[in-house]
C-alpha positions as CSV (number, residue, x, y, z in Angstrom):
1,X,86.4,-23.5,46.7
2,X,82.9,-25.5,47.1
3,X,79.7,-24.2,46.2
4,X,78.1,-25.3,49.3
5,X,80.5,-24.0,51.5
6,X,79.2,-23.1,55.1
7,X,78.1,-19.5,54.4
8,X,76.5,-20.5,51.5
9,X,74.6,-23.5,53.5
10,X,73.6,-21.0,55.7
11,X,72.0,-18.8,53.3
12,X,70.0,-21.6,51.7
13,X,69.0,-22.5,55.1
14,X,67.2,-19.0,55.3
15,X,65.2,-19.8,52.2
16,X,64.2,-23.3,53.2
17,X,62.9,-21.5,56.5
18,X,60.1,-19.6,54.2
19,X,57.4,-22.2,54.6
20,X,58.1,-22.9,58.1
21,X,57.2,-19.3,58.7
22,X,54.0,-19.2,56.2
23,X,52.9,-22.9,58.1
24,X,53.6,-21.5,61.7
25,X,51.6,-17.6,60.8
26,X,48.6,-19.4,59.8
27,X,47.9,-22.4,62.4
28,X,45.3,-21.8,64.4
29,X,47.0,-22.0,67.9
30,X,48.2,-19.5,70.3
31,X,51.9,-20.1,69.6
32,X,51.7,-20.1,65.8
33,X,52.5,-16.5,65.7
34,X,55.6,-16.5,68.2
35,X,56.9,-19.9,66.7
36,X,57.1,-17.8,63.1
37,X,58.4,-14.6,64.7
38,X,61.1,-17.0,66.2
39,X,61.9,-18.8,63.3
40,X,61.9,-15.4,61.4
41,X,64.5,-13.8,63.7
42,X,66.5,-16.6,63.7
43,X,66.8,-16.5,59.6
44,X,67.8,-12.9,60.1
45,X,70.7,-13.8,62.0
46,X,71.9,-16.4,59.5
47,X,72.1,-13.2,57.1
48,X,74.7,-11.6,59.3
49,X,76.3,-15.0,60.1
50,X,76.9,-15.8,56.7
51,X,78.3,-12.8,55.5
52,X,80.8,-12.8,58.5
53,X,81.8,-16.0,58.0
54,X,82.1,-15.2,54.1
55,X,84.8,-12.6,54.6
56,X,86.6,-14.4,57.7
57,X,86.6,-17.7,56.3
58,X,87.6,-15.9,52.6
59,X,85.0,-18.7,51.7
60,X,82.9,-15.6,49.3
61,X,81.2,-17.3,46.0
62,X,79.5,-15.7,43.2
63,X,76.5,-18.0,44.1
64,X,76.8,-16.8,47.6
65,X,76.9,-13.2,46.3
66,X,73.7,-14.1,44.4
67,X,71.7,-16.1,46.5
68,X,72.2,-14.0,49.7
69,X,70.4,-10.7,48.8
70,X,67.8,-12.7,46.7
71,X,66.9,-14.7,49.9
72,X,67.0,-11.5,52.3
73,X,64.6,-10.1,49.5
74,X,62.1,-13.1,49.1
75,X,61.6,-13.5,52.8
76,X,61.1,-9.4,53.8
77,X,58.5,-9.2,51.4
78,X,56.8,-12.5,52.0
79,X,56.5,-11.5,55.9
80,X,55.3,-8.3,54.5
81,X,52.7,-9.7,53.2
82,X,52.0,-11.7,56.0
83,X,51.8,-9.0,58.3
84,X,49.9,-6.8,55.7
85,X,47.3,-9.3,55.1
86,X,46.8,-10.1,58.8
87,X,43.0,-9.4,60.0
88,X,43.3,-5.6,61.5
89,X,44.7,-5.4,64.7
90,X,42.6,-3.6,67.1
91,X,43.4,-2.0,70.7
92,X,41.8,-0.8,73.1
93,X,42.5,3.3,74.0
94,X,41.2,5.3,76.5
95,X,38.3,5.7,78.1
96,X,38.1,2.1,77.2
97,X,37.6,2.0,73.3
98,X,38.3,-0.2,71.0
99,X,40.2,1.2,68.0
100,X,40.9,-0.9,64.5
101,X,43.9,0.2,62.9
102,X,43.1,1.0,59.1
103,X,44.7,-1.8,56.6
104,X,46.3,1.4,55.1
105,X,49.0,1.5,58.3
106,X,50.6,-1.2,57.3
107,X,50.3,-1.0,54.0
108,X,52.2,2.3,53.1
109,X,55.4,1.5,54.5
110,X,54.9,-2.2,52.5
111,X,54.5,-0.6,50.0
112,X,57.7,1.7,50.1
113,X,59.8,-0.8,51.2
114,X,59.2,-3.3,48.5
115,X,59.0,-0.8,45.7
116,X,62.9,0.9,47.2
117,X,64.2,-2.9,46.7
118,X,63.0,-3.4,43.1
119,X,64.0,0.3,42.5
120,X,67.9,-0.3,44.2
121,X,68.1,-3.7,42.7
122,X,67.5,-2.7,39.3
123,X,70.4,0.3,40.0
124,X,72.5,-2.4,41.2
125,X,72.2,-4.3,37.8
126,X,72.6,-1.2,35.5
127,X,75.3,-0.4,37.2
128,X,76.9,-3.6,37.2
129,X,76.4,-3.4,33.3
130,X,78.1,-0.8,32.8
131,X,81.0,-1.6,35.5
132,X,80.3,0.3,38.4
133,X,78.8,-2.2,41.0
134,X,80.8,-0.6,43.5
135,X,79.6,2.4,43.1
136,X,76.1,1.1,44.8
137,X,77.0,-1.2,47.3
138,X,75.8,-1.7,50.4
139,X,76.4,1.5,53.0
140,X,76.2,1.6,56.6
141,X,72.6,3.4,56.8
142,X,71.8,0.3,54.3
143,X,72.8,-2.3,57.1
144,X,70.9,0.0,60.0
145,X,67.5,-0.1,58.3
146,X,68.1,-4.0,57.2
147,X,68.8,-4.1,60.8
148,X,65.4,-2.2,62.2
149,X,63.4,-3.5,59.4
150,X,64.2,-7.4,60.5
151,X,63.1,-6.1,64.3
152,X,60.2,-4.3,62.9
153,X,59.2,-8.0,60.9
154,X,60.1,-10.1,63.8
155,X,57.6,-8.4,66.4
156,X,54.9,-7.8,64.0
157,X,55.1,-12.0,63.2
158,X,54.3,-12.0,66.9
159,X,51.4,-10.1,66.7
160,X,47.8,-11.1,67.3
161,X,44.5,-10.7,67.5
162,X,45.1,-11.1,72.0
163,X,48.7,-9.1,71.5
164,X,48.6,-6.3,73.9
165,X,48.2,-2.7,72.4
166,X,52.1,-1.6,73.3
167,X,53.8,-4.1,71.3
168,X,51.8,-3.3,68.5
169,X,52.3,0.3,68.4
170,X,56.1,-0.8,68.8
171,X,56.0,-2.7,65.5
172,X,54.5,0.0,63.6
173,X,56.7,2.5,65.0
174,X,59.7,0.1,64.3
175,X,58.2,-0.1,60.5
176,X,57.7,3.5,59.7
177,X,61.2,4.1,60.8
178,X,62.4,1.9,58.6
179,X,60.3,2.8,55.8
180,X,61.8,6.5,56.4
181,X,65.4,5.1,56.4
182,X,64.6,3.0,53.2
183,X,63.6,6.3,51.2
184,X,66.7,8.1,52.7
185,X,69.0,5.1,51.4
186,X,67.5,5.2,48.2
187,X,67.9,8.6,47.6
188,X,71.7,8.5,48.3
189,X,72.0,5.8,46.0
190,X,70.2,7.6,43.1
191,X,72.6,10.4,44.0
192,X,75.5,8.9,44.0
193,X,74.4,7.2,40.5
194,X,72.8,10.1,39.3
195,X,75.9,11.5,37.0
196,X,75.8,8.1,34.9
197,X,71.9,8.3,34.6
198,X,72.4,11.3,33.6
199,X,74.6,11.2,30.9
């Protein structure tokens, strides 16, 4: 079995793909944005297309079983920040105002969504310790917020300063709902490991 089989090539083409989207976000052209929402989307599709391929192919590695959450990982919370640190989007509202959305918006949900992976990854490892990896892996509600977080991400990239106000709200919408789906993952996690903490 090779280490750099196709799944695994696949995966390491989603890391490679990081400093495409960080060059793309910050040129100063009217497609920068949409080139790095693009290129982001197209990274979360290699993270289902390796998996697949992984299990059909029976072509699963360790390294592959390592490398694949640690590059989903490295490039949600790099667009995070991205997205976070982005000048504040304003809209316009009615009767013709211009709103600024607070820096906080965005924020908050950043913020729970990157502290829930450190928290679940560290469960992952303690429990792989103590030989009960399976006991924490990956559930369906896991995959569905993955799945609107990675939408959320991708249309927030696209964002601008000229973006117009609907698509905005639709990314912030999109990233509260997963931020509320990344608490209630979490939570079954810590319950499910909660009799071993416990102890």
């Amino acid at each position: 079995m090779k280490l750099l089989n196709l799944p695994n090539f696949l995966t390491l083409l989603r890391v490679a793909v990081i400093p495409f989207i960080l060059l793309f976000y910050y040129l100063p052209n009217w497609w920068g944005h949409s080139v790095a929402a693009i290129l982001f989307a197209l990274a979360c599709i290699t993270d289902w297309l390796d998996g697949y391929l992984a299990r059909s192919l029976k072509l699963a590695t360790r390294f592959g079983a390592f490398l694949d959450p640690v590059a989903d990982k490295v490039m949600v919370c790099i667009v995070l920040i991205l997205v976070v640190g982005e000048p504040q989007f304003q809209f316009i509202g009615f009767p013709h105002h211009v709103y600024t959305v607070p820096a906080v918006v965005l924020t908050l949900p950043a913020a729970i969504i990157v502290s829930r992976e450190i928290i679940v990854s560290a469960l992952r490892e303690w429990m792989a310790e103590i030989g009960k990896r399976t006991s924490v892996a990956v559930s369906w509600l896991g995959k569905v917020k993955t799945s609107i977080q990675m939408l959320a991400l991708s249309v927030l990239l696209f964002c601008d300063a000229a973006t117009r106000t609907p698509i905005v709200i639709i990314g912030y919408i999109l990233l509260y709902v997963a931020a509320l789906l990344t608490i209630w993952s979490m939570m079954i996690y810590l319950k499910t490991a909660w009799p071993l903490l416990s102890e």
